[in-house]
RODO-2510 file (C-alpha; in nm, 4 decimals, decimal comma):
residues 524
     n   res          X          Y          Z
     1     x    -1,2363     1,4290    -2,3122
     2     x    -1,5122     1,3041    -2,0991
     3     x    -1,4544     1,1208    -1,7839
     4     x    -1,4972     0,7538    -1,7556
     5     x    -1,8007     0,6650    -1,5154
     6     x    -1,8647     0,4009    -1,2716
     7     x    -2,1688     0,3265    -1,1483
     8     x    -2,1532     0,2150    -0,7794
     9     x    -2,4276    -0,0584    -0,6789
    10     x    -2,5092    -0,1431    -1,0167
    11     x    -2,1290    -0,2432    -1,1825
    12     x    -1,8927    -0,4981    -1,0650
    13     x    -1,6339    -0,3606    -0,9227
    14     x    -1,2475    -0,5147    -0,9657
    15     x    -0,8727    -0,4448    -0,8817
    16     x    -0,8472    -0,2383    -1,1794
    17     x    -1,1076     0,0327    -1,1596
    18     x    -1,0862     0,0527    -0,8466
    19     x    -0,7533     0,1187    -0,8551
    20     x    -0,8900     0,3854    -1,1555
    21     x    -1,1378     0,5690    -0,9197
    22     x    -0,8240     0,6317    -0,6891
    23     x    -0,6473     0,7342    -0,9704
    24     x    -0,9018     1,0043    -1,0671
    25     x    -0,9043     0,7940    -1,4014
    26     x    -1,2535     0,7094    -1,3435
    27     x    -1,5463     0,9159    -1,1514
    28     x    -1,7763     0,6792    -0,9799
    29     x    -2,1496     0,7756    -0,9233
    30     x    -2,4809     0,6707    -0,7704
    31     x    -2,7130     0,6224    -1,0730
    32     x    -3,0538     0,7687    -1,0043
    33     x    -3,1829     0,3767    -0,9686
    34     x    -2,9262     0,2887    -0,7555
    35     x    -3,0370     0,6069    -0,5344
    36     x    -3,4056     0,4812    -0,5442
    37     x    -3,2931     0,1649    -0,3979
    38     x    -3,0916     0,3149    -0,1013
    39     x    -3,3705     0,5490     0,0047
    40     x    -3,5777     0,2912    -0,0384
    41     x    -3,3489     0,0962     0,2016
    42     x    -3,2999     0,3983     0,4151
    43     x    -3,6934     0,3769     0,4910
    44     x    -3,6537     0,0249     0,6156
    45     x    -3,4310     0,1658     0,9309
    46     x    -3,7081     0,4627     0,9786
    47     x    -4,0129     0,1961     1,0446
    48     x    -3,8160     0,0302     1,2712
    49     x    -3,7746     0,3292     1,4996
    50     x    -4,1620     0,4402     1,4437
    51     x    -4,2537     0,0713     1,5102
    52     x    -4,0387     0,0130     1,8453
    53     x    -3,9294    -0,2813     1,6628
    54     x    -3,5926    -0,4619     1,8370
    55     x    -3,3365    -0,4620     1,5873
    56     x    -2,9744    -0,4590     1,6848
    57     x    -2,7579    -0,1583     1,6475
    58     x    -3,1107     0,0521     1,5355
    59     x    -3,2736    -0,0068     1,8848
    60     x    -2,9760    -0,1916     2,0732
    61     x    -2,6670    -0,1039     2,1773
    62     x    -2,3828    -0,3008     2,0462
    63     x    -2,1696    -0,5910     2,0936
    64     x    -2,2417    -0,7411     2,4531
    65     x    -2,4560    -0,4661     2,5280
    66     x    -2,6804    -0,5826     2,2309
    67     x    -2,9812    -0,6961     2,4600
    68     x    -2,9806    -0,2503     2,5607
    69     x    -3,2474    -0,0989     2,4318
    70     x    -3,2397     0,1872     2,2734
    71     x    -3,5339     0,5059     2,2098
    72     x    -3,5337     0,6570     1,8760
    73     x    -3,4639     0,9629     2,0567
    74     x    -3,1361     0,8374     2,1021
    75     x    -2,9971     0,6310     1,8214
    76     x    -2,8684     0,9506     1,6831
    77     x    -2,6432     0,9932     2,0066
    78     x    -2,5410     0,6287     1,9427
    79     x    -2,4469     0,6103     1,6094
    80     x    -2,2193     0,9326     1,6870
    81     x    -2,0809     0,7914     2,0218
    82     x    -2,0272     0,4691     1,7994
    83     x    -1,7699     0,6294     1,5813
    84     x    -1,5754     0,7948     1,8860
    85     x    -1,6075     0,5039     2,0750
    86     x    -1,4496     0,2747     1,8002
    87     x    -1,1821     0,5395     1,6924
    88     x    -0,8990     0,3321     1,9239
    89     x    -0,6146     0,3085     1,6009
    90     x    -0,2740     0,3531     1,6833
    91     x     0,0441     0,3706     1,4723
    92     x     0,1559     0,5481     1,1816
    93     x    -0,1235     0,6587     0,8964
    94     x    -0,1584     0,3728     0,6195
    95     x    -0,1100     0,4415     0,3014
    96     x    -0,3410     0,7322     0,1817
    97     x    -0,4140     0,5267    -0,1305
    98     x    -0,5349     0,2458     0,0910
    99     x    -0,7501     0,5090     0,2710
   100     x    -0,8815     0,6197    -0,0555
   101     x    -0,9850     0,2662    -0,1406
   102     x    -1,1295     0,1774     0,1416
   103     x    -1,3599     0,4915     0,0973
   104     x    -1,4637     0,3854    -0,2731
   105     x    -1,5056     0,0047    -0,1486
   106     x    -1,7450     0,1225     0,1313
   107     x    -1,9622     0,3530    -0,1116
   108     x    -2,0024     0,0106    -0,3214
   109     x    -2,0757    -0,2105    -0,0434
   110     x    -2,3582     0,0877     0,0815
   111     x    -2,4661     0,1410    -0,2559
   112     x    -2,6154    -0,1858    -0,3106
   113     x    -2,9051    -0,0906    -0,0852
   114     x    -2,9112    -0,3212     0,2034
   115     x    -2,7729    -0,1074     0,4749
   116     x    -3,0103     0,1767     0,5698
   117     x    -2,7531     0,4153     0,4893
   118     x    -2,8937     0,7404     0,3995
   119     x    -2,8187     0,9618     0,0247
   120     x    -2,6486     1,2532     0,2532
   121     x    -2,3853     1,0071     0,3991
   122     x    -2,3369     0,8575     0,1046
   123     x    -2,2941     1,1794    -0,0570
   124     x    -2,0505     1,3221     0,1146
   125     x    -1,8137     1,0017     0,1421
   126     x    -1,7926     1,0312    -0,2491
   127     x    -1,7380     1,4574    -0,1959
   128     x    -1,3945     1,2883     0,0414
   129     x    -1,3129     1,0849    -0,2788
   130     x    -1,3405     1,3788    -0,5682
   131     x    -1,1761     1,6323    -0,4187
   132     x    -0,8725     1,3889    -0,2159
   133     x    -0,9763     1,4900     0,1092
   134     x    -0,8593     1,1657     0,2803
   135     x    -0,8956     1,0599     0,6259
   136     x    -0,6651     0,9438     0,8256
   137     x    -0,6202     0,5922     0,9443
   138     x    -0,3770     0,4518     1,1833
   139     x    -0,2664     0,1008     1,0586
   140     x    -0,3055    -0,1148     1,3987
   141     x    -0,6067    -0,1759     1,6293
   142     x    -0,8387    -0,4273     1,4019
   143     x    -0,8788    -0,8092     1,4206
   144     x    -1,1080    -0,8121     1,0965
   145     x    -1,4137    -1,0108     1,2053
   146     x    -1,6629    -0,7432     1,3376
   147     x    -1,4802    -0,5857     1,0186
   148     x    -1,2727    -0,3573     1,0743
   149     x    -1,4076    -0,1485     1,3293
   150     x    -1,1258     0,0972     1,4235
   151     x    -0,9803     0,1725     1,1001
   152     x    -1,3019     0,2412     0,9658
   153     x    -1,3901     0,4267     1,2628
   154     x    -1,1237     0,6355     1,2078
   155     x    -1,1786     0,6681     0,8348
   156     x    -1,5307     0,8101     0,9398
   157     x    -1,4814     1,0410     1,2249
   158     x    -1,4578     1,3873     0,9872
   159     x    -1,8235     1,2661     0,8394
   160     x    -1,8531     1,4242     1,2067
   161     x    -1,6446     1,6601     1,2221
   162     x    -1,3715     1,4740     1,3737
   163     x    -1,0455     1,2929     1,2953
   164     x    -0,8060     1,4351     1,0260
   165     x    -0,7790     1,4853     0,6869
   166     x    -0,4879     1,4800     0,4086
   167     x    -0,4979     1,8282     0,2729
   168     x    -0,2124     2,0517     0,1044
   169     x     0,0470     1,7668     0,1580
   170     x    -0,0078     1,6921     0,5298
   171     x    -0,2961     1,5802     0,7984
   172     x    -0,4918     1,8288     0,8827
   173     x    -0,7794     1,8551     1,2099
   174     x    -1,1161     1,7806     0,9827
   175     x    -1,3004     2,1054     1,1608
   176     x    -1,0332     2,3145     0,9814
   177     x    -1,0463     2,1206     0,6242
   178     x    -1,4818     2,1267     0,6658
   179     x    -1,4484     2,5152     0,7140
   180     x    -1,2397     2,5953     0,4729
   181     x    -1,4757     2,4145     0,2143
   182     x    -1,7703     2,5394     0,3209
   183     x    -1,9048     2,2074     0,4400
   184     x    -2,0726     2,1649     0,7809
   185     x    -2,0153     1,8569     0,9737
   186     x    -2,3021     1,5741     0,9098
   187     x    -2,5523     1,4407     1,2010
   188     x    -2,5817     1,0483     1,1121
   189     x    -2,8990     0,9016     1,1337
   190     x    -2,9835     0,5392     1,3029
   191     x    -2,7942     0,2513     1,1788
   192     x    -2,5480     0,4659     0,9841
   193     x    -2,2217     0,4604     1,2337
   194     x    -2,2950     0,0820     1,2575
   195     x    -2,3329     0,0651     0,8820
   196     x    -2,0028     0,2650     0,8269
   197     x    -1,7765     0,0324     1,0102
   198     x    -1,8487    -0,3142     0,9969
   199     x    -1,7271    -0,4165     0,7141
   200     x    -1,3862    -0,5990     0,5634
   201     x    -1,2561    -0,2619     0,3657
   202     x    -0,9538    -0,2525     0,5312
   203     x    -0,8262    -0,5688     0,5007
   204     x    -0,9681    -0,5411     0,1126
   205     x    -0,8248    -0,2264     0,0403
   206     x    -0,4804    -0,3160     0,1302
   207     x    -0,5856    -0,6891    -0,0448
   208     x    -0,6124    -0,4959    -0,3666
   209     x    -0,2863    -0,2666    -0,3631
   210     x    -0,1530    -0,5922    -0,2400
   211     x    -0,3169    -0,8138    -0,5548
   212     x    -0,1780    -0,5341    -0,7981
   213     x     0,1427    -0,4926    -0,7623
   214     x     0,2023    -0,8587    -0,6619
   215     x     0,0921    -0,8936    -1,0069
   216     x     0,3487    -0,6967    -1,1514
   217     x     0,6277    -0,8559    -0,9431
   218     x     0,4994    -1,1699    -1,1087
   219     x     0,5060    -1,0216    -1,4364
   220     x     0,8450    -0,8398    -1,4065
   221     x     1,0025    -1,1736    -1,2561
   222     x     0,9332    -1,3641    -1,5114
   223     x     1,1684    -1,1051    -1,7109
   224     x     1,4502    -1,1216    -1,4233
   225     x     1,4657    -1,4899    -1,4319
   226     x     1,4672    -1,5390    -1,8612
   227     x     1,7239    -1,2709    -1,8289
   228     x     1,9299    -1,4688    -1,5525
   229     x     1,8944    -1,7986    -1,7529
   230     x     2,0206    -1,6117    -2,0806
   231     x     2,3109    -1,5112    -1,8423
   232     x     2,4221    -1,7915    -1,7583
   233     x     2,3093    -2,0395    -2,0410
   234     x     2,0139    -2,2161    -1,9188
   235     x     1,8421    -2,4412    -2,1134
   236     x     1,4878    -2,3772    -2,2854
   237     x     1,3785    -2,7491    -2,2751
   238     x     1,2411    -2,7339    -1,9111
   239     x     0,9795    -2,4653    -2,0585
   240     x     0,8590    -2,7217    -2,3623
   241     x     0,4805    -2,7064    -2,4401
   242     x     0,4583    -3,0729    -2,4101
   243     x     0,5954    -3,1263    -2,0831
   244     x     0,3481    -2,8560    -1,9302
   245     x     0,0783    -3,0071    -2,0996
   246     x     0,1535    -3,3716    -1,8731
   247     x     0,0913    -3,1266    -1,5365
   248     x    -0,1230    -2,8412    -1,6486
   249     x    -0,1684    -2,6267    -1,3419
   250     x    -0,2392    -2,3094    -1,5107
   251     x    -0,0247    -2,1264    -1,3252
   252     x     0,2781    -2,3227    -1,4366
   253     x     0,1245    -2,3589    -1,7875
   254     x     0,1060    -1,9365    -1,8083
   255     x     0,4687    -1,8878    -1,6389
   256     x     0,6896    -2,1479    -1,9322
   257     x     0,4533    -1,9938    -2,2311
   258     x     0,5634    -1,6500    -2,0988
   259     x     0,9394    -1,8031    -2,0664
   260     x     0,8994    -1,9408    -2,3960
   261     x     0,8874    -1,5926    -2,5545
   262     x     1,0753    -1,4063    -2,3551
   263     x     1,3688    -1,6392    -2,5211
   264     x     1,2176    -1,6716    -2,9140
   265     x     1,5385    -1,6396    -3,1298
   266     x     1,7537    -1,5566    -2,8690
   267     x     2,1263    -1,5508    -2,9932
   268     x     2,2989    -1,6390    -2,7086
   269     x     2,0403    -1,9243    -2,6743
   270     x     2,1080    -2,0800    -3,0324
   271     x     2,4489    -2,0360    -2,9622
   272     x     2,4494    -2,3418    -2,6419
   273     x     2,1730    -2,5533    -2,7982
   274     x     2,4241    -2,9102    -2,8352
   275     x     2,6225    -2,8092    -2,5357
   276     x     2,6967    -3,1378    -2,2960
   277     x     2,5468    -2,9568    -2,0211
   278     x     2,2103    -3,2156    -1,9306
   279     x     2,0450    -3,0302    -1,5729
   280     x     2,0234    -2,6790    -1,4728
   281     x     1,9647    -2,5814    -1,1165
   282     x     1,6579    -2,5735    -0,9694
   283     x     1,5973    -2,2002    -0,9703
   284     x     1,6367    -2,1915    -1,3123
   285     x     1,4909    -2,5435    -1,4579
   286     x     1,1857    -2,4630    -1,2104
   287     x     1,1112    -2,1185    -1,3056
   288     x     0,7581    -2,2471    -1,4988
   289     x     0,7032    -2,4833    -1,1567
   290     x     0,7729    -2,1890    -0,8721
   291     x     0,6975    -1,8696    -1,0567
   292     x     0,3603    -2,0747    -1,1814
   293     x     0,2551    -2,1831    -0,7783
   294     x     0,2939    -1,8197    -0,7042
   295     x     0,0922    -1,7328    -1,0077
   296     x    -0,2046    -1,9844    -0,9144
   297     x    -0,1658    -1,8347    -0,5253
   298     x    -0,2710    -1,4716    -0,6624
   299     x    -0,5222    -1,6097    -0,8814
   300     x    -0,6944    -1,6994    -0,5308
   301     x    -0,6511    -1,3695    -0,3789
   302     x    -0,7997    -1,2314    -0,7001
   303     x    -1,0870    -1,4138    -0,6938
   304     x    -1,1981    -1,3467    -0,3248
   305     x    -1,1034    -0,9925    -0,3687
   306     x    -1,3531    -0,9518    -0,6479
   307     x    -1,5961    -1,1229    -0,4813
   308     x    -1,5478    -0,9541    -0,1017
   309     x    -1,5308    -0,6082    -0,2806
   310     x    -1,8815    -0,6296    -0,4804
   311     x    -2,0316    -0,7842    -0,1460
   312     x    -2,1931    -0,6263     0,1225
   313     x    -1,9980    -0,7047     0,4373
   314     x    -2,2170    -0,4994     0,7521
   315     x    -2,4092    -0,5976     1,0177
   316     x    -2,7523    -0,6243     1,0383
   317     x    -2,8442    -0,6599     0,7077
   318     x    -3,2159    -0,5567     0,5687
   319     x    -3,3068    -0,7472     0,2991
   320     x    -3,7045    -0,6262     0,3027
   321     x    -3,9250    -0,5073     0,6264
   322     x    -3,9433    -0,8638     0,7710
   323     x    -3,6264    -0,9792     0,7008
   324     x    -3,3591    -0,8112     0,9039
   325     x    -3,0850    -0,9965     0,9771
   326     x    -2,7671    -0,9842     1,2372
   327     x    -2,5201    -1,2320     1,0677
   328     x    -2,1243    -1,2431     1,0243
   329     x    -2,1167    -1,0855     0,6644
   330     x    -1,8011    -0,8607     0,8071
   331     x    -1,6083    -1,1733     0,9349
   332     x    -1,2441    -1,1525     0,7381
   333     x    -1,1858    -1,4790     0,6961
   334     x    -1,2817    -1,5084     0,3410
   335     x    -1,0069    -1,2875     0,2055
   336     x    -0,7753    -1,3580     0,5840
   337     x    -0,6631    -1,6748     0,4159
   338     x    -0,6024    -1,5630     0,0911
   339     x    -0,3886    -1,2921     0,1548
   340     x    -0,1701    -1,5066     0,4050
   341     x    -0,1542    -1,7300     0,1185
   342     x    -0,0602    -1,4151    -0,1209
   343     x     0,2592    -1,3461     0,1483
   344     x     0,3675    -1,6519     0,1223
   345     x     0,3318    -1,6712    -0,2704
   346     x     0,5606    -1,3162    -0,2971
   347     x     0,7909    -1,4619    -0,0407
   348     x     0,8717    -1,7448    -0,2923
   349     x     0,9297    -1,5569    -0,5280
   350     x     1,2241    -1,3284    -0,3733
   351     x     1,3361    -1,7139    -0,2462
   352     x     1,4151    -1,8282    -0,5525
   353     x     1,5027    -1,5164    -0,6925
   354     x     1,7655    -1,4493    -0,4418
   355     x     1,9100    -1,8161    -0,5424
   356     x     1,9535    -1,7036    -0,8974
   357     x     2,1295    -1,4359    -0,7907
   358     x     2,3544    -1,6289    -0,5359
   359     x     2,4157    -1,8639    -0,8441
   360     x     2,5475    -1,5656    -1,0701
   361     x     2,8053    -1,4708    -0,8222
   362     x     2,9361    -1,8542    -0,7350
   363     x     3,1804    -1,8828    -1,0365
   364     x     3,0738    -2,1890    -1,1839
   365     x     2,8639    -2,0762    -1,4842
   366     x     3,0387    -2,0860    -1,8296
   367     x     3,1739    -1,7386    -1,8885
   368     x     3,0367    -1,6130    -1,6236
   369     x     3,3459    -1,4764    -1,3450
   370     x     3,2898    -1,5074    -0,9697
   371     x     3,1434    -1,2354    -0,8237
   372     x     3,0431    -1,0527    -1,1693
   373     x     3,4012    -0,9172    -1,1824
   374     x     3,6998    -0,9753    -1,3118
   375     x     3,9427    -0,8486    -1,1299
   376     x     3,8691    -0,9370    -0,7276
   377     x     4,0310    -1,0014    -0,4329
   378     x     4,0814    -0,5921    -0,4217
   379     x     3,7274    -0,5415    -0,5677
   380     x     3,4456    -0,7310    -0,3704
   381     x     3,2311    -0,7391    -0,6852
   382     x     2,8843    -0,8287    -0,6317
   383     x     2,9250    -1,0221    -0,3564
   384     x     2,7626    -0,7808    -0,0935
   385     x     2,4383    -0,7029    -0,2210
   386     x     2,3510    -1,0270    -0,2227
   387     x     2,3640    -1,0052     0,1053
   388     x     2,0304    -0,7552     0,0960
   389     x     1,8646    -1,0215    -0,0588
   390     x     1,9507    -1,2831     0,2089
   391     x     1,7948    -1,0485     0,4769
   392     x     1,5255    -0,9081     0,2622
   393     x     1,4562    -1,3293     0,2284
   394     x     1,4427    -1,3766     0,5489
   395     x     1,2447    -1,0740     0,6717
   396     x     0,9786    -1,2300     0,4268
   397     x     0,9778    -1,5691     0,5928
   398     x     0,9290    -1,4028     0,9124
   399     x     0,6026    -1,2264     0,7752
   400     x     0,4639    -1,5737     0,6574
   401     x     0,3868    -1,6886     0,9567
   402     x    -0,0284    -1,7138     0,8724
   403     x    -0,2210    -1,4191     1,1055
   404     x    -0,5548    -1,6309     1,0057
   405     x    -0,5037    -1,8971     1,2449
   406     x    -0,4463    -1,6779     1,5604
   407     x    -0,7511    -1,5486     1,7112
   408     x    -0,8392    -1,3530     2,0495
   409     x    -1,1323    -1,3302     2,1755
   410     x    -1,2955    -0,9689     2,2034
   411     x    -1,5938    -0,7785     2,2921
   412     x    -1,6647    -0,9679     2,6610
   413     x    -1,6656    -1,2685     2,4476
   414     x    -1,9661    -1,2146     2,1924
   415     x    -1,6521    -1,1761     1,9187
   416     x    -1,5277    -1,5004     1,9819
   417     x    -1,3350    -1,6039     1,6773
   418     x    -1,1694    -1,2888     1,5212
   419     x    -1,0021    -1,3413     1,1661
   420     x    -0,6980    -1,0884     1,2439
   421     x    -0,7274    -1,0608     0,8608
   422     x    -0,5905    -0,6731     0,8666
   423     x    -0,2727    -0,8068     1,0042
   424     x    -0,2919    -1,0767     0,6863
   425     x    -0,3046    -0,7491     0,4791
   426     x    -0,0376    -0,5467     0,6223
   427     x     0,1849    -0,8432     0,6549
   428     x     0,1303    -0,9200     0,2474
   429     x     0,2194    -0,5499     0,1857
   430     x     0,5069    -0,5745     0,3781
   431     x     0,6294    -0,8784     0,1660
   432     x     0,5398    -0,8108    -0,1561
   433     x     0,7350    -0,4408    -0,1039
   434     x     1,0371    -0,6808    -0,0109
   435     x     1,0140    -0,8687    -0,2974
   436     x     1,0345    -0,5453    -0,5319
   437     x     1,3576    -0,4834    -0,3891
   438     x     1,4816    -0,8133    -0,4411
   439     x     1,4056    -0,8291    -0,8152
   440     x     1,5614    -0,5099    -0,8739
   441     x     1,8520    -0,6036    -0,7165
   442     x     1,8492    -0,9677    -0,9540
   443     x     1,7772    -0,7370    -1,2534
   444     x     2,1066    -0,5216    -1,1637
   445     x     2,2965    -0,8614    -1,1447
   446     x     2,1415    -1,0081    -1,4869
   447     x     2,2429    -0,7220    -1,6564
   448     x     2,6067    -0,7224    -1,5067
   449     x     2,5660    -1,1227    -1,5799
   450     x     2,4254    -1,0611    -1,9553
   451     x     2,7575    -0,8396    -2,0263
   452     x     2,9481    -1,1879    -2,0236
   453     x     2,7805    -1,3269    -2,3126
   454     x     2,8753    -1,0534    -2,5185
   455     x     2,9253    -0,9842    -2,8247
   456     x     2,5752    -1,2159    -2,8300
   457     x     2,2922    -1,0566    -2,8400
   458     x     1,9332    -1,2356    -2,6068
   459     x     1,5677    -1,1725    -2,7408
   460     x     1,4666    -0,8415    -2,8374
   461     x     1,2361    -0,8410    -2,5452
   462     x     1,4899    -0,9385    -2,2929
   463     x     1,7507    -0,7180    -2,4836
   464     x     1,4788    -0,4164    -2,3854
   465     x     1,4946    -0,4577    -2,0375
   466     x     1,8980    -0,4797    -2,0291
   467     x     1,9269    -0,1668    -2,2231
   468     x     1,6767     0,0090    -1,9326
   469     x     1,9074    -0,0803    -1,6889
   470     x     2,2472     0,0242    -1,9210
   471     x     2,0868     0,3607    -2,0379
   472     x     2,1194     0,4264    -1,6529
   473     x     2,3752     0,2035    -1,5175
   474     x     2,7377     0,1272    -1,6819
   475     x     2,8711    -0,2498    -1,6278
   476     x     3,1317    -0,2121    -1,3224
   477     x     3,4520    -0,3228    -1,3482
   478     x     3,5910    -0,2326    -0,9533
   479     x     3,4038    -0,1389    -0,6639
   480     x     3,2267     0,1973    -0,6494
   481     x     2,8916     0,2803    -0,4645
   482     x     2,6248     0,0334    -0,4478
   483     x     2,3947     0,3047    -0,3016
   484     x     2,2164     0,5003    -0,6079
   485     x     2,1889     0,2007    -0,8458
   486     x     2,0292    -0,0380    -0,5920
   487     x     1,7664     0,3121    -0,5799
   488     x     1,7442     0,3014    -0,9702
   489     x     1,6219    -0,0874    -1,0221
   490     x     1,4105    -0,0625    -0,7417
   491     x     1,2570     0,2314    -0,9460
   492     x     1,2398     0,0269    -1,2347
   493     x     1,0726    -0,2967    -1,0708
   494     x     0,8291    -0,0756    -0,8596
   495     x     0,7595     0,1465    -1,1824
   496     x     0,6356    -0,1588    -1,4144
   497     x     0,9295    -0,0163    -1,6373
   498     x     1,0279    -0,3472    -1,7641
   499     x     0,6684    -0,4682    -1,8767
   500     x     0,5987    -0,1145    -2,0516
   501     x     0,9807    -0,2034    -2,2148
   502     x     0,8832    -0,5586    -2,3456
   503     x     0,5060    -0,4076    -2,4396
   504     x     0,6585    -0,2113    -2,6188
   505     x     0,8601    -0,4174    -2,8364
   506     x     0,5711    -0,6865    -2,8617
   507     x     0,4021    -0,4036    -3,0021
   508     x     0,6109    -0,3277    -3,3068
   509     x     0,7487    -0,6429    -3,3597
   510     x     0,4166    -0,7766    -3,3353
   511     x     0,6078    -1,0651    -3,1177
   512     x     0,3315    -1,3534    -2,9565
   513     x     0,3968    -1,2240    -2,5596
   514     x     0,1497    -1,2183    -2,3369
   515     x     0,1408    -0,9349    -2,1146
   516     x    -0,0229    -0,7816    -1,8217
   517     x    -0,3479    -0,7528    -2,0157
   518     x    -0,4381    -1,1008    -2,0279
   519     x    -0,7685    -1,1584    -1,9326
   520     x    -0,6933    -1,4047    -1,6580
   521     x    -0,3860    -1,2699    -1,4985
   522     x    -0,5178    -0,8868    -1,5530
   523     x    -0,7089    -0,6560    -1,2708
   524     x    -0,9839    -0,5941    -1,4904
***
């Protein structure tokens, strides 16, 4: 079966594919046009040393030294002593898929042919992404507005011979890797060190792993919370068609249509629909209104992130022989905001999550015992894990605190307004792996919750998702280890296992749910 292609500079990139070239699902290529273009480009950078011509970071040194000029004998030294320079990270490695990203996000930001970058760099980045030979990259050390100049320093040094590389399961000292595959270390040309790492790839790579499974959380949610309603017999009404349609946000809109049927022919719901009960609390009358905020939050992340990662974000930019321009195209701010915006969307999320889960334990739900248990007092029930959420809550809050609207000056002052966007990204990841801990620890309550309704039976598609967790987990009846089954819906939330179990059913029932796939709240 033949490989599916991308072609860099030419395609619009997105979450998804991207996400597919890291994957090995996808190759992605320079098309022979697309190579035309960037030697084309390339040419530009080689005038400008024939011609003497003062162009920063070609003939200049950089930052406050920009008004240093700079022979053409030399710009070879200085795009080298550039990456070493720059290579200040420190902390543990990210993520290696982040480092993979960031790779394929910089070939598509070179790749459109406005960089001077040369076919032989560009070349050899995509050798790093076929064969997995990834960098590595410390997480701390950028403020994301002359991009992110020491992660991608660091992502760069083996181009070198420098740095380290992910090989055989551990980091590896490049010169080693480069040997043992035959490859020799490169000699960048002028421009090309300056052309490597300005740029917002950090910050966007972690912005996509980020936008991805944020989306999932959102998706999965919407599952926890239908199954915590069923539980403890919410009412439907809040989620009516016509009342969405008097405040259509289409966040809110998406979230009560999803709700809607999640809880098509439910038993247990029939079986409370003249009860005297008139209001439901707000984490569970407000799903559509909270879950749907959240929703409209990582439509904006979305959004930038398609448009930061099909952009080209160095600095100077030539856009033809006269026109060569030193602008702030690698500033974060862009996607800075949106991702602080992203945290803070996630963090809601576990909030009012962790209040549904609070709610199942108080007592005062029909059928529903304190704590999840029948006999305690001896037994603590499900009291204590609640507590997890209550710090994993609060840990989130912490992280919201905006890194956008901090800056520090840097480079003697010519960087004087710095985004700090990276931080934005890390924080975001941070969050949004809290919140996948906190909805698999409400979808280990709603199914202890859901085995109080019984013998009544929910939706089949919420029905899927409480036989996931009961074809691994048995309804407790005293206090035993909270330890491995915390570990096994954890594994379910961060696995997408509950949106491949509802897919599935959708699927043969042939049941009107919209899924991941749809076009507006996909990747693609």
């Amino acid at each position: 079966m033949n490989q599916a292609i991308f072609q860099y500079g030419e395609e619009q990139l997105s979450i998804g594919l991207a996400l597919e070239i890291a994957n090995g699902k996808r190759l992605g290529i320079l098309s022979a046009t697309a190579r035309a273009k960037i030697q084309q480009n390339r040419n530009l950078v080689d005038e400008v040393l024939e011609s003497g011509r003062i162009v920063y970071g070609v003939t200049t040194g950089f930052g406050p030294l920009c008004t240093t000029f700079v022979s053409g004998e030399q710009s070879q030294i200085l795009q080298h002593n550039l990456l070493k320079s720059h290579s200040v990270g420190v902390g543990e490695a990210i993520p290696k898929e982040v480092a993979k990203l960031m790779l394929i996000l910089k070939v598509q930001a070179l790749a459109q042919g406005y960089s001077g970058i040369s076919l032989a760099t560009l070349d050899r980045i995509l050798w790093h992404i076929e064969e997995d030979l990834i960098p590595f990259v410390p997480a701390q050390g950028s403020v994301g507005a002359s991009g992110d100049l020491a992660p991608l320093s660091h992502l760069f040094l083996p181009l070198i011979g420098f740095g380290k590389i992910f090989h055989q399961g551990k980091y590896e000292p490049t010169a080693k890797v480069l040997q043992e595959y035959q490859q020799p270390a490169i000699q960048l040309q002028a421009k090309e060190g300056l052309a490597l790492i300005n740029g917002t790839q950090f910050m966007a790579a972690f912005g996509i792993v980020v936008a991805a499974r944020l989306q999932s959380c959102l998706d999965q949610a919407d599952i926890t919370a239908a199954m915590m309603l069923e539980a403890m017999t919410g009412s439907a009404k809040p989620f009516h068609p016509d009342l969405h349609r008097l405040r259509p946000h289409i966040g809110c809109s998406y979230v009560a249509e999803r709700l809607r049927a999640l809880l098509s022919e439910s038993a247990i719901m029939k079986s409370h629909e003249n009860c005297s009960r008139v209001q439901d609390p707000y984490s569970l009358r407000c799903i559509p209104q909270v879950h749907g905020a959240s929703r409209s939050a990582w439509l904006h992340l979305k959004d930038a992130l398609h448009t930061e990662i099909n952009s080209v974000t160095d600095n100077p930019i030539l856009l033809d022989d006269i026109n060569i321009i030193s602008g702030g195209n690698f500033h974060g701010q862009p996607i800075a905001l949106p991702l602080d915006y992203a945290a803070m969307a996630a963090a809601e999320i576990g909030n009012i999550a962790d209040r549904r889960i609070y709610l199942s334990i108080e007592g005062k739900m029909p059928g529903v015992p304190k704590l999840l248990m029948d006999e305690v007092g001896l037994n603590s029930g499900f009291m204590i894990p609640q507590y997890t959420t209550a710090a994993l809550v609060t840990e989130n809050k912490t992280l919201c605190f905006p890194a956008s609207v901090d800056s520090v000056p840097t480079s003697l002052g010519q960087e004087d307004h710095v985004s700090m966007g990276s931080i934005s990204a890390r924080k975001a990841w941070q969050v949004v792996q809290n919140l996948e801990q906190i909805l698999g620890i409400e979808l280990l309550y709603a199914a202890q919750a859901l085995d109080f309704q019984r013998p009544l039976r929910s939706s089949a598609l919420v029905e899927s998702c409480y036989l996931l967790v009961r074809e691994q987990i048995g309804h407790r009846t005293n206090d035993t280890l909270f330890i491995d089954e915390l570990a096994i819906v954890i594994g379910l939330i961060r696995e997408g296992k509950l949106l491949a179990a509802t897919d599935d059913v959708a699927q043969q029932q042939q049941l009107p749910f919209k899924n991941i796939r749809h076009e507006l709240f996909g990747i693609y």
